[in-house]
C-alpha positions as CSV (number, residue, x, y, z in Angstrom):
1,X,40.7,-77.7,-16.4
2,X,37.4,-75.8,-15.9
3,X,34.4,-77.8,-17.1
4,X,32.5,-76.6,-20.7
5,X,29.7,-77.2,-22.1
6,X,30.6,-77.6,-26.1
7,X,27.9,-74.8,-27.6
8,X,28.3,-73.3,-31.1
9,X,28.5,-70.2,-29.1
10,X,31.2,-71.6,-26.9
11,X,33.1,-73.9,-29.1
12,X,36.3,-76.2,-28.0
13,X,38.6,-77.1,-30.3
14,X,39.2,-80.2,-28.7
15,X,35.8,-81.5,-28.7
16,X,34.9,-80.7,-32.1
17,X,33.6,-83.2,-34.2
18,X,31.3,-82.2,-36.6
19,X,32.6,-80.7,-40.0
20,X,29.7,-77.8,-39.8
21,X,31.5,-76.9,-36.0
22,X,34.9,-76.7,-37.2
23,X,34.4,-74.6,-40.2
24,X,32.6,-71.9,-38.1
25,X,35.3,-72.6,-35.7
26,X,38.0,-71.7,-38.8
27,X,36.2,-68.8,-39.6
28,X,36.5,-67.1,-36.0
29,X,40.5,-68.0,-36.3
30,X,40.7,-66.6,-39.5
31,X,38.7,-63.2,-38.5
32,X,41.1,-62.9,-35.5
33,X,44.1,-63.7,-37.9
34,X,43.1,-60.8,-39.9
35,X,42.3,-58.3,-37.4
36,X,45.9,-58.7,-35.9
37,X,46.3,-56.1,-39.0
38,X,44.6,-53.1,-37.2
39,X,46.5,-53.7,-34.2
40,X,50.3,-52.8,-33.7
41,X,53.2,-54.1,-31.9
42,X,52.4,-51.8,-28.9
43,X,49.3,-51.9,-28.6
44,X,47.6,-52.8,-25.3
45,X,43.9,-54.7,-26.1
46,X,41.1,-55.6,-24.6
47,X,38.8,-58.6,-25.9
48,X,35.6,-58.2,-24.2
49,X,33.8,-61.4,-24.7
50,X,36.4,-63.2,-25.1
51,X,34.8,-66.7,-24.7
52,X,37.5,-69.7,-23.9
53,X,40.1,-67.3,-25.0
54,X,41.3,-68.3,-28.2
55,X,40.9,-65.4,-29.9
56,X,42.6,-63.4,-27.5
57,X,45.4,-66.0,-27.8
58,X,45.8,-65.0,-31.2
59,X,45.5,-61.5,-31.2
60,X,48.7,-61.4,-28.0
61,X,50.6,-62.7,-31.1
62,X,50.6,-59.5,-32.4
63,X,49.9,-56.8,-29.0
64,X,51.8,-55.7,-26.2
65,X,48.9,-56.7,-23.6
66,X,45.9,-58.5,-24.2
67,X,42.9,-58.8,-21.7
68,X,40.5,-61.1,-22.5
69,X,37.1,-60.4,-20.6
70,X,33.8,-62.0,-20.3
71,X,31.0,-62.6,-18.2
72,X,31.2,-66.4,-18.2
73,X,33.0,-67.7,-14.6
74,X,33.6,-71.5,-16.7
75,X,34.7,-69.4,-19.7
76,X,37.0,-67.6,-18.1
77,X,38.8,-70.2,-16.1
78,X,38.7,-72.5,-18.5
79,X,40.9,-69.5,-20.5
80,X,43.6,-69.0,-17.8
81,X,44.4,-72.5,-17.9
82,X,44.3,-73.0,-21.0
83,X,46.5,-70.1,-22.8
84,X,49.0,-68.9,-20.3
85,X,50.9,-66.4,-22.7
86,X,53.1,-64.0,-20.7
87,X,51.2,-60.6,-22.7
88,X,47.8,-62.0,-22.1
89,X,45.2,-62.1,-19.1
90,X,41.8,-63.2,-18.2
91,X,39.2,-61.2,-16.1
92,X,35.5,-61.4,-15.1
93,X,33.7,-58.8,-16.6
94,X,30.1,-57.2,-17.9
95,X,30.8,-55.8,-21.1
96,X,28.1,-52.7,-20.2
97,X,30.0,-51.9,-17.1
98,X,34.2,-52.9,-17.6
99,X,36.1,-52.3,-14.6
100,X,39.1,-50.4,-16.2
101,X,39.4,-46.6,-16.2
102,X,39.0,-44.7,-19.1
103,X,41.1,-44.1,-22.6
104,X,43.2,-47.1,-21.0
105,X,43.5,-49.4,-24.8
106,X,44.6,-49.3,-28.2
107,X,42.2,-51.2,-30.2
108,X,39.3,-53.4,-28.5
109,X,37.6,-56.4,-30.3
110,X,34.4,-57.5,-29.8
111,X,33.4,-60.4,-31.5
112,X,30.1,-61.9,-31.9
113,X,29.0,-60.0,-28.7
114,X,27.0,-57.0,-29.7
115,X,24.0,-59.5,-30.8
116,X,24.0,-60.4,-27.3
117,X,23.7,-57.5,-25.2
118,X,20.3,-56.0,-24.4
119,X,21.2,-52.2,-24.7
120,X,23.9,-52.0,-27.3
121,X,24.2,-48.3,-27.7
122,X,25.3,-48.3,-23.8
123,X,27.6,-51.2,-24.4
124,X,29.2,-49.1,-27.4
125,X,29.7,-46.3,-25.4
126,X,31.2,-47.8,-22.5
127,X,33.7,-49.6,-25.2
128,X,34.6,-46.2,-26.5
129,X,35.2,-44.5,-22.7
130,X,37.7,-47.5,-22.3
131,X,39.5,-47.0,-25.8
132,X,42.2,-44.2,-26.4
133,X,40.9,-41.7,-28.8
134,X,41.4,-42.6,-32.3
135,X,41.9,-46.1,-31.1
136,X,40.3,-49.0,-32.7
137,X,36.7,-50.3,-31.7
138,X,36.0,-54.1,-33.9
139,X,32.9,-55.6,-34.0
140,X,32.6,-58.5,-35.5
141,X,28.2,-60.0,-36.2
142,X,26.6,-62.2,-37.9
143,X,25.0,-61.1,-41.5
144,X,21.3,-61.5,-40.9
145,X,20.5,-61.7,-44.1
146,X,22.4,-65.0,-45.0
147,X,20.5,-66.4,-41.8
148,X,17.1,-64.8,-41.5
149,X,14.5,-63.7,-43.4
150,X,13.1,-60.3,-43.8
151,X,11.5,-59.4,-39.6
152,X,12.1,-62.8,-38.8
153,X,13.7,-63.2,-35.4
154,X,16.9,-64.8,-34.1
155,X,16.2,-68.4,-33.8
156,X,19.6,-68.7,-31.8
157,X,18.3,-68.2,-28.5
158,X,21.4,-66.2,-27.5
159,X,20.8,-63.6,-29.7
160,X,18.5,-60.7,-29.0
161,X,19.1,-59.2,-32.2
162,X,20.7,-59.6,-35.9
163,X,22.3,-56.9,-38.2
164,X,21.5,-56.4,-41.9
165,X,24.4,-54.2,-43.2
166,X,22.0,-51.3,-43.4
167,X,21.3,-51.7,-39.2
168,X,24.7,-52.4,-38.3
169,X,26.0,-48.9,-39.8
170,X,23.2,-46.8,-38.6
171,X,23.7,-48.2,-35.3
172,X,27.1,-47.3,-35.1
173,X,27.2,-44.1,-37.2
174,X,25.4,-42.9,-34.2
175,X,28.6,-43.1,-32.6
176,X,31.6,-43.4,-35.1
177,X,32.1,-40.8,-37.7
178,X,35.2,-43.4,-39.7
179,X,33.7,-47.3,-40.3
180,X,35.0,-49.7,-42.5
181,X,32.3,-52.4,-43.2
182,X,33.6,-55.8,-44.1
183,X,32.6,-59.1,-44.8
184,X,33.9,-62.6,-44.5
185,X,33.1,-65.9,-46.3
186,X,34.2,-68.2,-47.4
187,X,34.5,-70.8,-51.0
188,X,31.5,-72.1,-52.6
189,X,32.2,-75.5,-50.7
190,X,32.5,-73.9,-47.4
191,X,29.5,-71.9,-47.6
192,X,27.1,-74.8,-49.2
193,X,28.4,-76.3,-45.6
194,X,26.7,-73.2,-43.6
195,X,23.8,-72.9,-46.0
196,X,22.7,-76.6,-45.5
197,X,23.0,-76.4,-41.7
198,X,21.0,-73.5,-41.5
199,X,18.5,-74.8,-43.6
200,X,18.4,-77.9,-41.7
201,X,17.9,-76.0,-38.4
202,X,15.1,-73.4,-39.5
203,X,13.5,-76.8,-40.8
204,X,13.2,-77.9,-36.8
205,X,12.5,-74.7,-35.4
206,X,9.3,-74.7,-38.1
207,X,7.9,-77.2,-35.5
208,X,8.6,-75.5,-33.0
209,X,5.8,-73.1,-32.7
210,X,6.1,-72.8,-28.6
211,X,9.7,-72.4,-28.3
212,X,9.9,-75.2,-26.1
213,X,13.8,-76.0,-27.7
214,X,14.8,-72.6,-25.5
215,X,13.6,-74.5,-22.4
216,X,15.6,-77.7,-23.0
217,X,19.0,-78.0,-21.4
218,X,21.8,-77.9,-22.8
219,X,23.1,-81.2,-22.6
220,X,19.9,-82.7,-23.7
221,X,20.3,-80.5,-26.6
222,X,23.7,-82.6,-27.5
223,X,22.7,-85.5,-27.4
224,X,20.1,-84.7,-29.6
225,X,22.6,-83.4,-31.9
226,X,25.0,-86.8,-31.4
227,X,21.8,-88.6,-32.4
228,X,20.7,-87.1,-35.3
229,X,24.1,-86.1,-37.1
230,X,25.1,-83.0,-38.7
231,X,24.8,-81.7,-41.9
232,X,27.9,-83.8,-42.9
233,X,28.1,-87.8,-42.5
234,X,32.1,-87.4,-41.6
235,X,34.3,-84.9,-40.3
236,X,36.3,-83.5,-42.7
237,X,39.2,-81.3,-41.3
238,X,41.0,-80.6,-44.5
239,X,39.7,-77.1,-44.7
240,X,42.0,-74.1,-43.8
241,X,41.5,-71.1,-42.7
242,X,43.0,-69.3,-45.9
243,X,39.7,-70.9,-47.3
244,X,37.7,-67.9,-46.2
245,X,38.1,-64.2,-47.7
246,X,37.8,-61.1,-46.1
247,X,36.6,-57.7,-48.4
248,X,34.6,-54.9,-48.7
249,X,32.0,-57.3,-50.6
250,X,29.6,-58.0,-48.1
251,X,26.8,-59.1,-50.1
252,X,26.3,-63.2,-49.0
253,X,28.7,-62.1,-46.0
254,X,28.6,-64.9,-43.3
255,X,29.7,-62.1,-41.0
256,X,30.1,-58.5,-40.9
257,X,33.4,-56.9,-39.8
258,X,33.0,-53.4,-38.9
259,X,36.1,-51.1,-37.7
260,X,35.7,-48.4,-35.8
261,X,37.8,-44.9,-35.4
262,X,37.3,-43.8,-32.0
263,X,36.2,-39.8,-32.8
264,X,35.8,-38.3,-29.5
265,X,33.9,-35.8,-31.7
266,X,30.7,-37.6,-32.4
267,X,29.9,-37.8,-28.7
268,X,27.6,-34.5,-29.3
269,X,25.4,-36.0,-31.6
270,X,25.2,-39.3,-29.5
271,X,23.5,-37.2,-27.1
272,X,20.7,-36.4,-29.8
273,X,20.1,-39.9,-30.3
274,X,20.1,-41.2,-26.9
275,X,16.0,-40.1,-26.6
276,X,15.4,-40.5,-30.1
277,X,11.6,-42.0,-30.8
278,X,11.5,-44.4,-33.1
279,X,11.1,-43.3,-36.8
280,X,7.7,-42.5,-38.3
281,X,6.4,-44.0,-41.2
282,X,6.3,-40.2,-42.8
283,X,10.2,-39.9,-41.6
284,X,11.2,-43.3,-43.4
285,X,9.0,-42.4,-46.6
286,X,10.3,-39.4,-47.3
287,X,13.7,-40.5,-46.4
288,X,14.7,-37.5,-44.4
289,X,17.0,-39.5,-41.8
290,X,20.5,-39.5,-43.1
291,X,21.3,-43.1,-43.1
292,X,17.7,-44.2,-44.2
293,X,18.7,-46.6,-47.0
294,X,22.6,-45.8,-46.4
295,X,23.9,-48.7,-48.9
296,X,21.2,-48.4,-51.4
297,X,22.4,-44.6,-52.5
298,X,25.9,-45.6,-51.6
299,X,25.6,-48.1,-53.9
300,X,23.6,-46.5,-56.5
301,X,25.5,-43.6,-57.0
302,X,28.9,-45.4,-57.4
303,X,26.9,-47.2,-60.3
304,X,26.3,-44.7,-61.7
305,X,29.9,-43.1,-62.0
306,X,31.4,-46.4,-63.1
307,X,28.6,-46.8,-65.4
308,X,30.3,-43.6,-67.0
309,X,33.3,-44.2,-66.7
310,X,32.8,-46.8,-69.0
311,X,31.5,-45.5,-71.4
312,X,34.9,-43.5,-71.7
313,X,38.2,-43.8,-73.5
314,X,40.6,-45.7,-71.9
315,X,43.8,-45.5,-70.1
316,X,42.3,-41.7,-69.0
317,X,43.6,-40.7,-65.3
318,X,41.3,-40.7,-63.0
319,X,41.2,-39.3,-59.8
320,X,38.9,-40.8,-56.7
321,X,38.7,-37.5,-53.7
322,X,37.9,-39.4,-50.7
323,X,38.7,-42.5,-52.0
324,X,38.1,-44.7,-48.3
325,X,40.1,-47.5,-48.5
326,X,40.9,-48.0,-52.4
327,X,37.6,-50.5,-53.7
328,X,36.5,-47.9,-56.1
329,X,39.8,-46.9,-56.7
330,X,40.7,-50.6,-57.7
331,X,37.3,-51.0,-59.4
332,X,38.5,-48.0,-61.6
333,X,41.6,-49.5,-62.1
334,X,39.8,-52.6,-63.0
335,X,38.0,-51.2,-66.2
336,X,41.6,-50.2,-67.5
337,X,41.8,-46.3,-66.6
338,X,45.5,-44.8,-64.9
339,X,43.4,-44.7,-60.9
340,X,44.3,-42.3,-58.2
341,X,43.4,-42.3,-54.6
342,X,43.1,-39.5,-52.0
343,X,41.5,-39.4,-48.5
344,X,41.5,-37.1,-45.3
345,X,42.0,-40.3,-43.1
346,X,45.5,-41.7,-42.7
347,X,44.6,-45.0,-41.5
348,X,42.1,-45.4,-45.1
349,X,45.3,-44.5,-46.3
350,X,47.5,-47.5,-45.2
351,X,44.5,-49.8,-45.2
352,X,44.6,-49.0,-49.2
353,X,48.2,-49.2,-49.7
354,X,47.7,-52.8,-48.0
355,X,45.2,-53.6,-50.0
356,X,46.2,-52.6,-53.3
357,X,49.7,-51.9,-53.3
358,X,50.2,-51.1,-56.9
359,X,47.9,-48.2,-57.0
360,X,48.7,-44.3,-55.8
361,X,47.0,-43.6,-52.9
362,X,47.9,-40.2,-50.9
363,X,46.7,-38.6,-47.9
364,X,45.3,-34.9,-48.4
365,X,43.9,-32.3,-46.2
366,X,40.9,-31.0,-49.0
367,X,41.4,-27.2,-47.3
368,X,44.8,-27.8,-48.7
369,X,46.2,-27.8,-52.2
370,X,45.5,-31.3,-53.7
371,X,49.3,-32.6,-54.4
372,X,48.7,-33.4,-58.3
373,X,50.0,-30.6,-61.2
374,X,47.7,-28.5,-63.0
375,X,45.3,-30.1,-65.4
376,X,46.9,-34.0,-64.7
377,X,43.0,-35.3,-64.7
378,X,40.9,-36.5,-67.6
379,X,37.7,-37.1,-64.7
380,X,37.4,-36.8,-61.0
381,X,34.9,-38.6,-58.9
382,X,34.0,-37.1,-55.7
383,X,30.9,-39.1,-53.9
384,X,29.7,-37.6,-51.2
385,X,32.8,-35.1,-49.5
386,X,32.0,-32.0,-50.7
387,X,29.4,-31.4,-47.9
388,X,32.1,-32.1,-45.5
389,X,34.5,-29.6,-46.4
390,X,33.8,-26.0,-45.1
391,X,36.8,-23.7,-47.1
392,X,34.0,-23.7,-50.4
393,X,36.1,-21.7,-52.7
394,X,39.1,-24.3,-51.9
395,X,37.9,-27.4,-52.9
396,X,35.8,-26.3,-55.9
397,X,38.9,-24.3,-57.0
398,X,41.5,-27.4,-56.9
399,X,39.1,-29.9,-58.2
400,X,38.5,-27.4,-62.0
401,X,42.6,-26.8,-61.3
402,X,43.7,-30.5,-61.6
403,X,41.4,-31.2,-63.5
404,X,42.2,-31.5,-68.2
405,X,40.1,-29.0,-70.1
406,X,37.1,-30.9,-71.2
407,X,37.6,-33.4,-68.2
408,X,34.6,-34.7,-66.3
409,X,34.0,-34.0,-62.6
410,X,31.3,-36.0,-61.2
411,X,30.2,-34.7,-58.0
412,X,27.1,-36.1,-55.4
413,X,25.9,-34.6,-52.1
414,X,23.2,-35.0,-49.8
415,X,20.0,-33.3,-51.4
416,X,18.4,-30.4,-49.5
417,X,15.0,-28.7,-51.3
418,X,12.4,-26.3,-50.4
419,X,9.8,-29.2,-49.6
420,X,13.2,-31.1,-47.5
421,X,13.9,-28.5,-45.7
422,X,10.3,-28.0,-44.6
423,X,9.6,-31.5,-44.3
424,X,12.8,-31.4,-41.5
425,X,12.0,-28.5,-40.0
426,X,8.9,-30.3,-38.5
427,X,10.5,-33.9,-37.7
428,X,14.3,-33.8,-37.3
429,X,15.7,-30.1,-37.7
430,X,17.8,-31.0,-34.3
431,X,19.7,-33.7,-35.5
432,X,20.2,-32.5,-39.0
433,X,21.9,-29.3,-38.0
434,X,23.8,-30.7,-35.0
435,X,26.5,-28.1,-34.5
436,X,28.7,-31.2,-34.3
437,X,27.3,-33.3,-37.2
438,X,30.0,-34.0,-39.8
439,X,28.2,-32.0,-42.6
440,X,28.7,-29.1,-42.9
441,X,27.8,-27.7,-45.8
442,X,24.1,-28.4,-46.8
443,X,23.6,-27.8,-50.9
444,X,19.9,-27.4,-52.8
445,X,20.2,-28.3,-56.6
446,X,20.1,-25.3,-57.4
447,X,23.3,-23.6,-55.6
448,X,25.0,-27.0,-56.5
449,X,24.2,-26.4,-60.1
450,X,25.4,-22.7,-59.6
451,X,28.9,-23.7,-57.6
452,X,29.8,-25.5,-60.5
453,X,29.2,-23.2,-63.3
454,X,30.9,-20.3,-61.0
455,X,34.0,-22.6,-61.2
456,X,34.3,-23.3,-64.8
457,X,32.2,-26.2,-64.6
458,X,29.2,-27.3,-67.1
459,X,26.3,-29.3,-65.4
460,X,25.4,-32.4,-68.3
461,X,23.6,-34.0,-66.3
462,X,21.8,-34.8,-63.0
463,X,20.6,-38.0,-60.9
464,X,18.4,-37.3,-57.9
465,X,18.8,-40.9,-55.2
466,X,16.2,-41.7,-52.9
467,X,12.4,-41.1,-52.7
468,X,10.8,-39.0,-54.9
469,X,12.1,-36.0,-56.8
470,X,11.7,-33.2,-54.6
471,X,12.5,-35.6,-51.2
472,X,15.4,-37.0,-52.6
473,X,18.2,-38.5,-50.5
474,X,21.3,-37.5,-52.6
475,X,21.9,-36.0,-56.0
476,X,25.1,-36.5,-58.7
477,X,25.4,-34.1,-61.3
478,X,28.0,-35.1,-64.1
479,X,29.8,-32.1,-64.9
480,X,32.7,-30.8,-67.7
481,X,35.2,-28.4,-67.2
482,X,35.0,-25.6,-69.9
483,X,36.9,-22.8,-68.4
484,X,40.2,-22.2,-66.5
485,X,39.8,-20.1,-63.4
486,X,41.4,-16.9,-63.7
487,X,43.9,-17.5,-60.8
488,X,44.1,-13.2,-60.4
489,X,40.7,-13.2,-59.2
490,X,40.9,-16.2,-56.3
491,X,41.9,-14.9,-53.4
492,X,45.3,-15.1,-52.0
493,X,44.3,-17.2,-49.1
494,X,43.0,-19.6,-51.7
495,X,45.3,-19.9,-54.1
């Protein structure tokens, strides 16, 4: 068998003898186990990074074909005699330039490899001309957070780079117009484990002011390691892999799990970003790019909504339009209120269904009729869609229609203002109104506040996100229904 050199970047299963090894070595087995999900019987994959192969290994469990690729010679052969599966291979390959032509695979994995490469928006790109369109593109990283502190850098040597949830998603939103952001970890036990032997190795690097431990070789680097011990006194294998969980809660995250929808469409505004400068201190003050603070108003403005909803009586229906893959649906659900999903994306769709089985979840066009009878709705909750809808009159029209007399719609979108508007116009009016962007619909308070009164709404009250006032990110207005539409004077094509 080829010879290895047992790394925690390159780890053996035979060779593992330290209880901190074999936990991180469970939690890559346990993140393949559960991607096998996104991928289906006849599927043909490509692992590019693949490593010794057992990941790839696993995932052929569940795929037609599996390649297995990475730029390690040792790695590689140590892979093709080691797994010998009849569905799976082994090639050669740099991940920035793969030798196979294009749209060629289902789903590609990349684990723990996009820290590693030195011009990641070329890798992505190259992973996306090799994947079929709406194929699936997973990354799997480590949470930088958990590891690092705030502009600290990498202390693994490997890594050029680490992600924060917030820099993962606005690295690939440049590219992918459908993510779904997860995060693994694992019990309290497991993670004390991975907290210690951080802690133990940022303790050692303190020392090492010079970086002289990037110089030393690796094999004087294990014995080191044999010498000193681990963070545990005995290897203890009793841990399983159903130990860690994997959810949209990614705070304390060990890793991130981010799965991508291969939209051909967002290649136009890739092409913006590929000269992008770097943003200005006046750009991220105001907050004028779109993903500047991404979770923070994500976060804050579901908050907000749940924060009324509870104040509400209970066992109401209510409806969640664009409802992803079913958290805040579930979360609704949670507080004791009749919860209803509904999403443009069919895969969100069947991820929810998966997810929480005994809720409703439907897939629904929004310049369609929403699929519910008139007035079946005591509140609706739509965060953030209504700027990505072009037929206006439709979707402002089915939301007062399903929704009770006296219900509560509450509504957010991107904030656009005088000051904004001006305020883009001089530092990102390109990308802002790319012809291709997903929004398309761009709302100032004002003609948001209007829009819902013309539609028998009643604003009660508004929340402006991000920056100050008149710069704000996003805005929520909480509104009632207190008039039917008079269904004569809608338009046929409308109704």
């Amino acid at each position: 068998m080829a010879k290895m050199m047992q790394t925690t970047e390159r780890l053996i299963p035979d060779r593992i003898t330290k209880t901190e090894d074999f936990l991180i070595y469970l939690r890559h087995v346990a993140t393949y186990e559960f991607l096998k999900k996104y991928i289906e019987p006849g599927d043909n994959c490509l692992e590019i990074g693949c490593g010794i192969g057992f990941g790839s290994d696993i995932l052929a469990g569940k795929a037609k074909n599996v390649i297995g690729m990475d730029i390690d010679e040792n790695a590689i052969k140590y892979a093709k005699k080691r797994y010998r599966q009849h569905n799976l291979s082994f090639q050669r390959a740099d991940g920035s330039n793969i030798k196979a032509n294009s749209n060629v695979f289902d789903s590609c994995v990349a684990s723990h490899i996009i820290e590693h490469v030195k011009e990641e928006s070329n890798f992505i790109k190259e992973l996306k001309r090799v994947t079929k369109k709406n194929g699936k593109i997973i990354f799997v990283t480590p949470n930088r957070t958990y590891r690092l502190n705030p502009k600290e850098k990498p202390w693994n040597k490997f890594h050029l780079r680490e992600y924060s949830a917030k820099g993962l998603m606005s690295e690939l939103r440049k590219h992918f117009s459908h993510i779904t952001l997860l995060g693994i970890k694992g019990s309290g036990e497991i993670n004390n484990v991975e907290y210690k032997r951080i802690q133990k190795i940022r303790k050692l690097i303190r020392f090492d002011i010079f970086g002289i431990r990037h110089w030393v070789p690796q094999w004087v680097r294990n014995i080191v390691k044999r010498k000193l011990g681990g963070v545990s006194k005995f290897f203890d294998d009793s841990y399983l892999t159903t130990d860690f969980i994997i959810d949209s809660e990614i705070n304390n995250a060990l890793d991130f799990i981010a799965i991508c929808e291969n939209n051909k469409q967002m290649n136009g505004v890739i092409r913006y970003y590929k000269n992008q400068p770097l943003r200005t201190k006046w750009e991220k003050w105001t907050g004028l790019s779109e993903y500047t603070d991404g979770y923070k108003i994500t976060k804050a403005r579901k908050n907000i909504f749940l924060q009324f909803l509870s104040k509400q009586p209970k066992n109401q229906k209510v409806l969640d339009v664009g409802c992803y893959v079913g958290d805040v649906v579930n979360q609704i659900s949670m507080q004791g209120f009749d919860a209803y999903g509904i999403d443009v994306v069919g895969e969100n769709i069947v991820e929810a269904k998966k997810k929480y089985p005994t809720l409703t979840f439907k897939k629904v066009d929004l310049h369609n009729a929403i699929p519910f009878p008139d007035n079946h709705f005591d509140m609706i909750w739509a965060g953030d869609i209504i700027e990505h809808v072009h037929n206006t009159i439709k979707i402002f029209s089915e939301l007062n229609r399903v929704l009770k007399p006296g219900g509560h719609l509450v509504c957010s979108t991107p904030y656009h203002g005088t000051l904004k508007m001006l305020a883009i116009s001089l530092v990102d009016i390109d990308n802002h109104f790319h012809p291709e962007h997903p929004h398309v619909r761009f709302y100032t308070a004002r003609n948001f506040r209007k829009m819902l009164r013309k539609y028998g709404f009643s604003v009660k009250k508004e929340h402006y996100l991000g920056r100050m006032r008149f710069l704000s990110n996003n805005m929520l207005f909480i509104s009632k229904k207190v008039r039917q539409l008079d269904w004569e004077k809608v338009p046929d094509t409308f109704r």
